[in-house]
C-alpha positions as CSV (number, residue, x, y, z in Angstrom):
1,X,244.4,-3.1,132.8
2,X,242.5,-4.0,135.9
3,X,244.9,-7.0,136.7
4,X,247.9,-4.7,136.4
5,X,246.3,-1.8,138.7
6,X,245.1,-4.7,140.6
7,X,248.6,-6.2,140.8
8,X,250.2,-3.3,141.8
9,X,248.1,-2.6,144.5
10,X,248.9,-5.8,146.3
11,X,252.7,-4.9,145.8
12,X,251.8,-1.7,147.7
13,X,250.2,-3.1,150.3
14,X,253.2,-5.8,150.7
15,X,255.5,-2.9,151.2
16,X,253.3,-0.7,153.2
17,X,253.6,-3.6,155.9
18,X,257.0,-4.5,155.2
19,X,258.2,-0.8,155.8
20,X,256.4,0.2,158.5
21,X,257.9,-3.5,160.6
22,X,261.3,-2.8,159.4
23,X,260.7,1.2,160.5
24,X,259.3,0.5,163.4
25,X,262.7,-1.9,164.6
26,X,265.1,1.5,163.1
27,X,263.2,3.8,165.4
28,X,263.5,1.6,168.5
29,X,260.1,1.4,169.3
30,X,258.6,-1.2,171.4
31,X,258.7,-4.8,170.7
32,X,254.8,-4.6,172.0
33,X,254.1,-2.8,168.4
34,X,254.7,-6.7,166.7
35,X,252.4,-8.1,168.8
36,X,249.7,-5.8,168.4
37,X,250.2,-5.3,164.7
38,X,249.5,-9.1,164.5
39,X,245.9,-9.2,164.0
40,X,245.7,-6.3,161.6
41,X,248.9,-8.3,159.7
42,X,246.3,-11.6,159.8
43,X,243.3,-9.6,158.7
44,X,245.0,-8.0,155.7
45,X,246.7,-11.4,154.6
46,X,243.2,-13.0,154.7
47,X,241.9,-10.0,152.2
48,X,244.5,-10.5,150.4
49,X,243.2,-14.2,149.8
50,X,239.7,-13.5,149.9
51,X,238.8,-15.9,147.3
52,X,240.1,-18.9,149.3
53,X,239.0,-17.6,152.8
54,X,235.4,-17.5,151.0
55,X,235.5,-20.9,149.7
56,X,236.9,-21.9,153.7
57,X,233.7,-20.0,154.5
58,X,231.5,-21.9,152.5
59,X,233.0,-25.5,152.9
60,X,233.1,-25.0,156.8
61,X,231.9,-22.1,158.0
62,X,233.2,-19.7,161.1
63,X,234.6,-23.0,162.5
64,X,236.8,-23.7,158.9
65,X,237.5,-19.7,159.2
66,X,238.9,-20.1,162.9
67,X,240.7,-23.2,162.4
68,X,242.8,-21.3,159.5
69,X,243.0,-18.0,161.7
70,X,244.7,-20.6,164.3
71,X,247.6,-20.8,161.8
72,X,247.7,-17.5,160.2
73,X,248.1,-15.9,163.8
74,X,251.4,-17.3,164.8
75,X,253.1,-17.3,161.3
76,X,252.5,-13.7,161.4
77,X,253.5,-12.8,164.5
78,X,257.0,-14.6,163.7
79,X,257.0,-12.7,160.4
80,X,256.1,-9.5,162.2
81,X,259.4,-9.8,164.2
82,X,261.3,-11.4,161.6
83,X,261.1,-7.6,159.7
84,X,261.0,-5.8,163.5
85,X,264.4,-7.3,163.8
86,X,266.1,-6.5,160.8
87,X,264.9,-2.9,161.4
88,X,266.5,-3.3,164.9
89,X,270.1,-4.7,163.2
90,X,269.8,-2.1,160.8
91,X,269.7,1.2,163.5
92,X,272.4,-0.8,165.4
93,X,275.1,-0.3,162.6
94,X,273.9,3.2,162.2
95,X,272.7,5.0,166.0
96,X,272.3,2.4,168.4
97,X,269.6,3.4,170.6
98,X,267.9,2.3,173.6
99,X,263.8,1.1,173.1
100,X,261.1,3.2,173.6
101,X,258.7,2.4,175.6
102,X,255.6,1.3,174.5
103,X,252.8,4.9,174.2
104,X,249.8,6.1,172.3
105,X,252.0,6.8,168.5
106,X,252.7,2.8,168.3
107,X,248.9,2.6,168.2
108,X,248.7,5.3,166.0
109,X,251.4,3.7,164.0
110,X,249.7,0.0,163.6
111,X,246.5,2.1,162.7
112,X,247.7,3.9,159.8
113,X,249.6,0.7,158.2
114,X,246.5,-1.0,158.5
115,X,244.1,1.9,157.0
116,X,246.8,1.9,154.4
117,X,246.6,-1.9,153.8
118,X,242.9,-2.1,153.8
119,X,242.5,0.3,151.4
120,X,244.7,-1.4,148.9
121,X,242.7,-4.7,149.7
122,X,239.8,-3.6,149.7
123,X,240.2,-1.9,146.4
124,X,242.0,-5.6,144.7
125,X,238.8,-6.7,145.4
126,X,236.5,-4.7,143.9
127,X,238.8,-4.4,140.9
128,X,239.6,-8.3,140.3
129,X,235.7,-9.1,141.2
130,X,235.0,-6.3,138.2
131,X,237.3,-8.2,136.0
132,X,235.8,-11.5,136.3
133,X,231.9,-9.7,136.2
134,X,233.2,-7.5,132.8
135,X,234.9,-10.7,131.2
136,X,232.2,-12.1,128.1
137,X,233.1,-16.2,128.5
138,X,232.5,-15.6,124.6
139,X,235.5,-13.6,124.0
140,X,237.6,-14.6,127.3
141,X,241.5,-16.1,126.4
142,X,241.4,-19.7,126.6
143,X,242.9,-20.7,130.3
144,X,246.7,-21.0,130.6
145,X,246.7,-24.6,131.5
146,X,250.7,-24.0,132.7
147,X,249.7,-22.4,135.6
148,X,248.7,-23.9,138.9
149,X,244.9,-24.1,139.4
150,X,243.1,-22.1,141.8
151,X,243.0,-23.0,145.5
152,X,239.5,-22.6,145.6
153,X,238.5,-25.1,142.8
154,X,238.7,-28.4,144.4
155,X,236.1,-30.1,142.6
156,X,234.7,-28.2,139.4
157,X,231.8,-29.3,138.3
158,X,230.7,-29.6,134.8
159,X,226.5,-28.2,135.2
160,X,225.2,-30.1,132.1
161,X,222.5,-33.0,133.4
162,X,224.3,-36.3,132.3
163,X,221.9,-38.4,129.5
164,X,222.0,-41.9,128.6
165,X,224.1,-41.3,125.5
166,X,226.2,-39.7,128.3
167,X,226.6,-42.1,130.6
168,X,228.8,-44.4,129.5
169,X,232.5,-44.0,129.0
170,X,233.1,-47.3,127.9
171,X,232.2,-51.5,127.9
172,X,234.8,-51.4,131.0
173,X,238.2,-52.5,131.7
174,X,237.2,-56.1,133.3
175,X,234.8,-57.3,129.9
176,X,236.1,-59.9,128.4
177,X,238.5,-59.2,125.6
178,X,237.4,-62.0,122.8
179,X,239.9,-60.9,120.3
180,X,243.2,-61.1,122.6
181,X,241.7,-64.3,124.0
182,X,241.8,-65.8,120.4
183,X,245.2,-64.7,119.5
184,X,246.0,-66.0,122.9
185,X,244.3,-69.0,122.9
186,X,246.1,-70.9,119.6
187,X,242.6,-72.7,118.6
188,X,240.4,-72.9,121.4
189,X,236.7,-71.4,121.1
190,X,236.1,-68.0,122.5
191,X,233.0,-66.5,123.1
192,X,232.1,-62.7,121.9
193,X,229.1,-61.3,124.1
194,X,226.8,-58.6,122.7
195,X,228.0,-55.4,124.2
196,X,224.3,-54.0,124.4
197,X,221.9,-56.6,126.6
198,X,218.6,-57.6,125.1
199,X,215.2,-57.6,126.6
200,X,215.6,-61.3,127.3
201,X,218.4,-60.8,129.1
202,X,217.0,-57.9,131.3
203,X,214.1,-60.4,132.2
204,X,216.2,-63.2,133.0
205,X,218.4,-61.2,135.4
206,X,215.2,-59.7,137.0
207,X,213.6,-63.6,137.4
208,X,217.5,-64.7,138.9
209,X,217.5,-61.3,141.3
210,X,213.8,-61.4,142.4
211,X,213.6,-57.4,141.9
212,X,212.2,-55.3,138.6
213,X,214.5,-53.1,137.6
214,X,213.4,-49.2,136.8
215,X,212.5,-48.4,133.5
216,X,215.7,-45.7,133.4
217,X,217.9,-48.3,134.5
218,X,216.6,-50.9,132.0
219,X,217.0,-48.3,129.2
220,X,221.1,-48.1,130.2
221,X,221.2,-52.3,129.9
222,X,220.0,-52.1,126.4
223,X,222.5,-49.4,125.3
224,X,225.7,-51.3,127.6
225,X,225.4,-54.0,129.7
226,X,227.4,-52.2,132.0
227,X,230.3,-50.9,131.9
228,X,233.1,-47.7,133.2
229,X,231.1,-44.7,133.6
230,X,233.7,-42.2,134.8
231,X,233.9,-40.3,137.7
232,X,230.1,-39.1,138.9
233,X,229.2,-37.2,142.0
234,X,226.0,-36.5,143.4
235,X,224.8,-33.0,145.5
236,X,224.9,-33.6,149.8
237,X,223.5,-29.9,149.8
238,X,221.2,-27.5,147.8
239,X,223.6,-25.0,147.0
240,X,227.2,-27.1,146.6
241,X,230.3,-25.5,145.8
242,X,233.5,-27.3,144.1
243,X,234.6,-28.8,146.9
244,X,234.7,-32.1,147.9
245,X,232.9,-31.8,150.8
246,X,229.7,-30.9,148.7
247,X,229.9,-33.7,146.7
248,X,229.5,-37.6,146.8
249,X,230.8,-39.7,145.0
250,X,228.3,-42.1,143.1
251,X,229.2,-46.0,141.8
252,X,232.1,-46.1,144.0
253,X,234.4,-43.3,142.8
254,X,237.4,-45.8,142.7
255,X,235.5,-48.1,140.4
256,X,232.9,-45.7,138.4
257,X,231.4,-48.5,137.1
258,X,227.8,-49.8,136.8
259,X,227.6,-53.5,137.6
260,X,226.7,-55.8,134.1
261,X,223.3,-58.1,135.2
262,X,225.4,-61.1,135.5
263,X,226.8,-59.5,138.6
264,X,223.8,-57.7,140.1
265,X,223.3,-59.4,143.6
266,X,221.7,-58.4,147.3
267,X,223.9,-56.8,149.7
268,X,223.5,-60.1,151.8
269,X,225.0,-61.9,149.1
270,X,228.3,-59.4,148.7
271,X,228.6,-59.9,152.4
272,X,228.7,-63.5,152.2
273,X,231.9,-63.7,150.5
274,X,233.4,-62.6,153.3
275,X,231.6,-63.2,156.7
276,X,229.1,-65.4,157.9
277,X,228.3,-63.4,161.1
278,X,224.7,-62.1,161.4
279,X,226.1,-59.2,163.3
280,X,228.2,-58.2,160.3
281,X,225.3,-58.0,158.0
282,X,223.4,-54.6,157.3
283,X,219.8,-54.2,158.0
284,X,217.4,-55.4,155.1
285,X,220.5,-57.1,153.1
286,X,217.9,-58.9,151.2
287,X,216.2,-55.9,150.2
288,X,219.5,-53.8,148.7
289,X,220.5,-54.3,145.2
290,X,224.5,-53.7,144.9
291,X,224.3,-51.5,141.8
292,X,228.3,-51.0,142.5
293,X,230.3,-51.8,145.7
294,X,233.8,-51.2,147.0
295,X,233.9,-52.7,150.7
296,X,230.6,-51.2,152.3
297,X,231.4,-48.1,149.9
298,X,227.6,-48.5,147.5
299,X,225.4,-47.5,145.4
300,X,221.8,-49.2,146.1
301,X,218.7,-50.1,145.2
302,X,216.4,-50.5,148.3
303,X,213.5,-52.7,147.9
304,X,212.5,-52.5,151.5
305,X,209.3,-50.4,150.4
306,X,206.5,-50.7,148.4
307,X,206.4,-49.7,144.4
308,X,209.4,-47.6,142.7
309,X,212.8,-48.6,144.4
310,X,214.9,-45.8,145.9
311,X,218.5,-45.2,145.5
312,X,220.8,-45.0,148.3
313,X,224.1,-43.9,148.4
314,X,225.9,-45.8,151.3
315,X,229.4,-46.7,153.3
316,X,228.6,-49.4,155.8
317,X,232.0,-49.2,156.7
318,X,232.0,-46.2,158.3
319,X,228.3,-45.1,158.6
320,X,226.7,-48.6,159.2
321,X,222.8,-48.7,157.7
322,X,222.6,-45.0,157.4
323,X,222.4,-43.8,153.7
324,X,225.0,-40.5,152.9
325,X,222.4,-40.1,150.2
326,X,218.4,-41.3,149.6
327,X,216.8,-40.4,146.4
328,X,213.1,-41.4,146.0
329,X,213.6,-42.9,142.3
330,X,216.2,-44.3,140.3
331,X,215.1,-41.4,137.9
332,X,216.0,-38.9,140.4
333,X,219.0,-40.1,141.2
334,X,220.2,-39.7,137.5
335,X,219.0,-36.3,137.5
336,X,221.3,-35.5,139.8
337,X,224.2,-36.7,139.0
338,X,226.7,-34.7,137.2
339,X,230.8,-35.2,136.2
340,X,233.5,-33.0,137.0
341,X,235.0,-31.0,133.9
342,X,237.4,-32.5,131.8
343,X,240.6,-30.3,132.7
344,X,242.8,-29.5,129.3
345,X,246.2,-31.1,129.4
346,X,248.5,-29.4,130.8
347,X,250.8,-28.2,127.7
348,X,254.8,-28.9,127.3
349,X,257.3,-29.3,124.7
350,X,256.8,-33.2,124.2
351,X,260.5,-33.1,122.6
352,X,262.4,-33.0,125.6
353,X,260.4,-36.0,127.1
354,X,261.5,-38.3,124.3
355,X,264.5,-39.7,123.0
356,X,266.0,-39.5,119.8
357,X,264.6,-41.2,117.3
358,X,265.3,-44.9,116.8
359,X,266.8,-44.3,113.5
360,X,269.5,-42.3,115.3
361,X,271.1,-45.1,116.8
362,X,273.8,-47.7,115.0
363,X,272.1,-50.0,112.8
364,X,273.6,-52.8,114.4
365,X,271.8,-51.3,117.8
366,X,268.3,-50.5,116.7
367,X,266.4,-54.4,117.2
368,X,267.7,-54.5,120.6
369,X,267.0,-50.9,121.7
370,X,263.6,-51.2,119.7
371,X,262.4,-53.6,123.0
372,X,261.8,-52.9,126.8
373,X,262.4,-54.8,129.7
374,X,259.2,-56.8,129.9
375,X,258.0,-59.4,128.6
376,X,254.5,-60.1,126.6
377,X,251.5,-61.4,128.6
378,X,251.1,-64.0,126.5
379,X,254.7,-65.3,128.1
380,X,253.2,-65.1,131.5
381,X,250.5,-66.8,131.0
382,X,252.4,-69.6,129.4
383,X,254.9,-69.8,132.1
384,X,252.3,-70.7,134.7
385,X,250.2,-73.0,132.4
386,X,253.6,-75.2,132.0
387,X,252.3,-77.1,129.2
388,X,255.0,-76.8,126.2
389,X,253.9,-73.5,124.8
390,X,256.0,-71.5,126.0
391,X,257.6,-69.2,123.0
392,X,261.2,-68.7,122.0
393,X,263.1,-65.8,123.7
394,X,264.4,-64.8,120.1
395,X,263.0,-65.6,117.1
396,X,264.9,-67.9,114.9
397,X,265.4,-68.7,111.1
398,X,262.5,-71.8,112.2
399,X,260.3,-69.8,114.0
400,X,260.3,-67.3,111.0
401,X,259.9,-69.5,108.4
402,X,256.6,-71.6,110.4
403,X,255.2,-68.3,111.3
404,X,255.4,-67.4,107.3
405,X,253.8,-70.4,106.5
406,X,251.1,-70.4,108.7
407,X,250.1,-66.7,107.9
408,X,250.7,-67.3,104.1
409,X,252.7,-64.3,103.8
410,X,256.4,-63.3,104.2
411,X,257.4,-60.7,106.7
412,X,259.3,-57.4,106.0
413,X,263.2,-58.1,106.7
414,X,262.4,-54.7,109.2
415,X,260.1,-57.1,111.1
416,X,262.3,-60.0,111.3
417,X,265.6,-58.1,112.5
418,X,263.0,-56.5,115.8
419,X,262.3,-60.0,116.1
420,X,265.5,-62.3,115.7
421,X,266.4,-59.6,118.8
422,X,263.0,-60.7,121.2
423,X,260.1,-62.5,120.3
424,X,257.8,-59.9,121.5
425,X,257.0,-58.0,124.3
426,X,256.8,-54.4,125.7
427,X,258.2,-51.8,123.6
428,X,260.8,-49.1,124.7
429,X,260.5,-47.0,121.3
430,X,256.9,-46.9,121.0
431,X,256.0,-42.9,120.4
432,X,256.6,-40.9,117.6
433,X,256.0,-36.8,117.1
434,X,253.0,-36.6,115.3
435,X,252.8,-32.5,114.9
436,X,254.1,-29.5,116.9
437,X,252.1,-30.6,120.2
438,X,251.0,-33.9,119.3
439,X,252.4,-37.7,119.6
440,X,251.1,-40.9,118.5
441,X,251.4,-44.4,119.8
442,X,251.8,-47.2,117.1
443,X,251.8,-49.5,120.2
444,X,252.9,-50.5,123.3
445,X,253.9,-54.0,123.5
446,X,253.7,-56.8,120.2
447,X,253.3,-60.6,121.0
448,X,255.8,-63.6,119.8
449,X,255.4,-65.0,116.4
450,X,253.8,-67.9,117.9
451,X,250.8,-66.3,118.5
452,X,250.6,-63.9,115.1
453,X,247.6,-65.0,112.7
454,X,245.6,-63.7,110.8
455,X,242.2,-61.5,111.5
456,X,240.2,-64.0,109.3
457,X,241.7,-66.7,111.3
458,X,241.0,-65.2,114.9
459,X,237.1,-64.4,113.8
460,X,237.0,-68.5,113.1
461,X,237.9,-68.7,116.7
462,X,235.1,-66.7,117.7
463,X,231.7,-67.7,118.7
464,X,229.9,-63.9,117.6
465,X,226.8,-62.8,119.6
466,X,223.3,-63.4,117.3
467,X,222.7,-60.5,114.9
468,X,226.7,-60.4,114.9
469,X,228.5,-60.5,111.6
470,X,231.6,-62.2,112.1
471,X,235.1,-60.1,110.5
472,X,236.1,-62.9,107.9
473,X,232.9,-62.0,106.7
474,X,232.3,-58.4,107.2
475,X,235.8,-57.0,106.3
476,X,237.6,-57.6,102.9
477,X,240.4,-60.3,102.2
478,X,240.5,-60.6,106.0
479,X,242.7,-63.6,105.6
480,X,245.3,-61.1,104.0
481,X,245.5,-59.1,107.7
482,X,248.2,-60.5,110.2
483,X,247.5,-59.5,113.7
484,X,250.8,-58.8,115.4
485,X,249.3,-57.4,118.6
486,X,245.6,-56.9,120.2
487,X,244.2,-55.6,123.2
488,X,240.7,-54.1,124.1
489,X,239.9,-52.1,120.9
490,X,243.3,-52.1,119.9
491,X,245.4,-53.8,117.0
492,X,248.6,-53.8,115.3
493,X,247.8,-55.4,111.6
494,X,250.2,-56.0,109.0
495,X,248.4,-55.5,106.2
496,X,249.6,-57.8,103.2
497,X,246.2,-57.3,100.4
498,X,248.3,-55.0,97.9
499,X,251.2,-55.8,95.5
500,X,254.4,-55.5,96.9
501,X,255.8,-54.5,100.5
502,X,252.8,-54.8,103.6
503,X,252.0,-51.6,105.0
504,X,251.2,-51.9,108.9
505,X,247.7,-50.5,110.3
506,X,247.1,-48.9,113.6
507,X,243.7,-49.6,115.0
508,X,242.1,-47.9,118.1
509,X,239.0,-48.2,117.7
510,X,238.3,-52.0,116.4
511,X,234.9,-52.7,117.6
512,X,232.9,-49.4,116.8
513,X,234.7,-48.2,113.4
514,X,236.3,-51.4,112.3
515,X,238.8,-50.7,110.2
516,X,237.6,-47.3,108.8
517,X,239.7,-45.2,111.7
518,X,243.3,-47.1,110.8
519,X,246.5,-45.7,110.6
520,X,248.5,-46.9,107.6
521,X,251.9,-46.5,107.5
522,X,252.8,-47.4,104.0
523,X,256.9,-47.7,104.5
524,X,257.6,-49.7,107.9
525,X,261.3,-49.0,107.8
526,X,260.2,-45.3,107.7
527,X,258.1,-45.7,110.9
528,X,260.5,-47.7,112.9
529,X,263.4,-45.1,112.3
530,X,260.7,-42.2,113.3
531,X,260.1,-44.1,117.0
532,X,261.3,-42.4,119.9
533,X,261.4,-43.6,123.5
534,X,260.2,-41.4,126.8
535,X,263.1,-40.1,128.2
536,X,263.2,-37.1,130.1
537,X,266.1,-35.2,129.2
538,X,267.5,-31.4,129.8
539,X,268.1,-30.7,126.4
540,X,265.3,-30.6,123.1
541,X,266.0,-33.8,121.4
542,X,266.1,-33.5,118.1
């Protein structure tokens, strides 16, 4: 109820202003009446946007305030005479008469408007400020993601302290991805590196560094030896607001990442790699530990005194040796570090962003459609080796029949026909409705039959971390479970250990639940006519 009074009251005040311009122009009074009307137009338009104009107050301050008064002004004043002018055409159709000149009842006039228009403001704000104090965040409707977000929330921050279980998003997009590099690599040995990094490891990289680590910072290596840890932003103030201007960002925002041991080195080291001129180098290079750097954008740990190393938050680029941020222990640095909310998608009807459905189209079309442009990595990386591997641009009745023989299993005829039409590669019909406001992604792209083999086959290739179990020996009839794709966490599995027609399993989340999170889909044909495509179009595919 108080949004509607609320709402109503801003239309009043609209009109109020608009009127009394438009009046002002059919009553031929002085074009002087615009110009002094401007302030009071300015003032009301900023109370009308009080919200914003106190977030310009916070962020800047009377100088932020001024600097947005410098454009309000003139857009007003063209406004004002915008609506003086239309008044002015209006009495000319009617009574043309001449102007009056300027007196004491255009003063009165701008004064009345504006009582009238700081009344309605002032009440909007003490009505939407009751609102929002009134409103029990237990009971309060979810937030209508649809509509644009408020001006004032530039950065909103979530308040919860981050812990070690939090820190962590995941091993990292640059870790070494041991299962793809098996499928990939047709025999060679591959090497699987615990996630987690032992205390032996900790010490070695503290022996190789010449530094001792903090304790806090030790107890993150032993959960991930490091890894993506998200977007995280520090406090440059006691009191921040969600701004950006309040915030830093910590591990170099672009890369949000913690460095793994391996790659923990001085800042005079980082430097080397690309100058060798004294003058280029920051003070006490010897004594900073890059903890993450992007250019002179870093996250330190300075040695330079005595006991417990402090944290520094640094650009060299643009601020040379002095620190944006200095905390007095790696401890308190954590402390303060926080990560913005996770904003809720944005809802829409996901049917008019996809095709129809693969099954749609003429039998004789599907294989072909089924593919995208681009090629598999796997064919890239074969290219440039130029040593004979390179696979078949279509699978034929040979290829088939080796690929059979070699994974000790016979492929669905389904399979074959998306085959015989490309030997792998990205996928154009990859998504499929998965509820009202839901979709799923089978996959994304599915490698040449040159490189398919089974899981118990891949594990041989692998040389697993001690304490490891390797899959041909953790997971059941593993030789029975044809990998047709893998990447990261992800695999596409054709799962051949029942009677009768494989099924094909969706894994996403291979190395922490094994196979206990995948998605059968019992009847391949099925799955294949459900794909769809993204395709924006203006009407709901059906």
């Amino acid at each position: 109820m108080r949004n509607k009074v609320a709402g109503a009251l801003r239309i009043a005040a609209a009109m109020t202003v608009v009127v009394s311009l438009i009046g002002a122009g059919c009553l031929a009074r002085s074009p002087w009446i615009v110009l002094l009307a401007t302030p009071a137009l300015a003032l009301l338009y900023a109370l009308g946007k009080f919200r914003q104009w106190q977030m310009a107050w916070r962020a800047g301050g009377l100088k932020s305030v001024c600097l947005g008064l410098l454009v309000v002004l003139p857009v007003q004043l063209v406004l004002g005479y915008v609506f003086y002018l239309i008044g002015r055409g209006l009495a000319s159709l009617v009574a043309p008469a001449p102007v009056v000149a300027f007196g004491t009842g255009d003063i009165l006039g701008v004064a009345f408007m504006f009582l009238i228009g700081l009344a309605c403001s002032l009440a909007i704000i003490k009505l939407e400020a009751n609102a929002s104090d009134l409103q029990d965040p237990r009971t309060a409707p979810a937030v209508n993601c649809t509509s644009a977000p408020t001006e004032e929330l530039e950065l909103e921050i979530d308040p919860r302290p981050l812990t070690p279980n939090t820190f962590f998003k995941s091993p990292g997009y640059w870790r070494a991805d041991p299962l793809c590099e098996a499928l990939e690599g047709r025999g060679k040995r591959v090497n699987k590196p615990a996630l987690a990094a032992s205390d032996a490891q900790v010490a070695a990289a503290e022996d190789r560094i010449g530094f001792s680590l903090p304790e806090g910072l030790r107890a993150l290596y032993r959960m991930l030896d490091g890894g993506y840890v998200g977007a995280l932003y520090v406090p440059l103030k006691s009191d921040p607001g969600p701004v950006f201007d309040d915030w830093r960002g910590a591990f170099s925002i672009d890369y949000s990442s913690l460095c793994p041991l391996k790659a923990l080195r001085t800042v005079r080291a980082h430097y080397e790699d690309f100058t060798d001129d004294p003058d280029d180098m920051p003070a006490q290079a010897d004594k900073l530990l890059v903890l993450q750097a992007r250019y002179g954008d870093m996250t330190l740990l300075d040695y330079a005194q005595p006991g417990e190393p402090r944290v520094r938050i640094v650009d060299f680029d643009r601020h040379g040796d002095v620190p944006d941020l200095s905390f007095e222990s790696f401890d308190a640095f954590f402390q303060a570090l926080r990560r913005p909310k996770e904003k809720a998608p944005r809802p829409f009807d996901r049917r008019l962003f996809r095709s129809k459905p693969l099954g749609d189209l003429p039998e004789e079309d599907r294989a072909t459609a089924f593919w995208g442009d681009g090629v598999h990595p796997f064919v890239n990386v074969a290219k440039g080796r130029d040593d004979g591997w390179e696979p078949k641009a279509m699978a034929d009745d040979a290829l088939i029949d080796e690929t059979e023989a070699r994974i000790g299993a016979k492929l669905p005829e389904a399979l074959r026909q998306l085959w015989r039409a490309k030997n792998g590669g990205e996928v154009a019909y990859r998504f499929m409705e998965d509820g009202p406001d839901r979709e799923f992604e089978p996959f994304e792209e599915l490698a040449p039959l040159e490189y398919a083999a089974t899981l118990a086959e891949l594990s041989r290739r692998i040389d697993f971390a001690p304490g490891e179990t390797p899959w041909h020996e953790s997971i059941a009839d593993a030789d029975k479970l044809v990998v047709l794709n893998a990447k990261r966490d992800e695999l596409v599995l054709l799962d051949c250990r029942h009677e009768g027609n494989p099924s094909l399993l969706v894994v996403k989340d291979f190395e922490d639940a094994g196979l206990d999170n995948a998605r059968t889909f019992e009847d391949i044909d099925a799955l294949i006519a459900r794909l769809r495509k993204f395709e924006r179009s203006t009407s709901v595919a059906t």
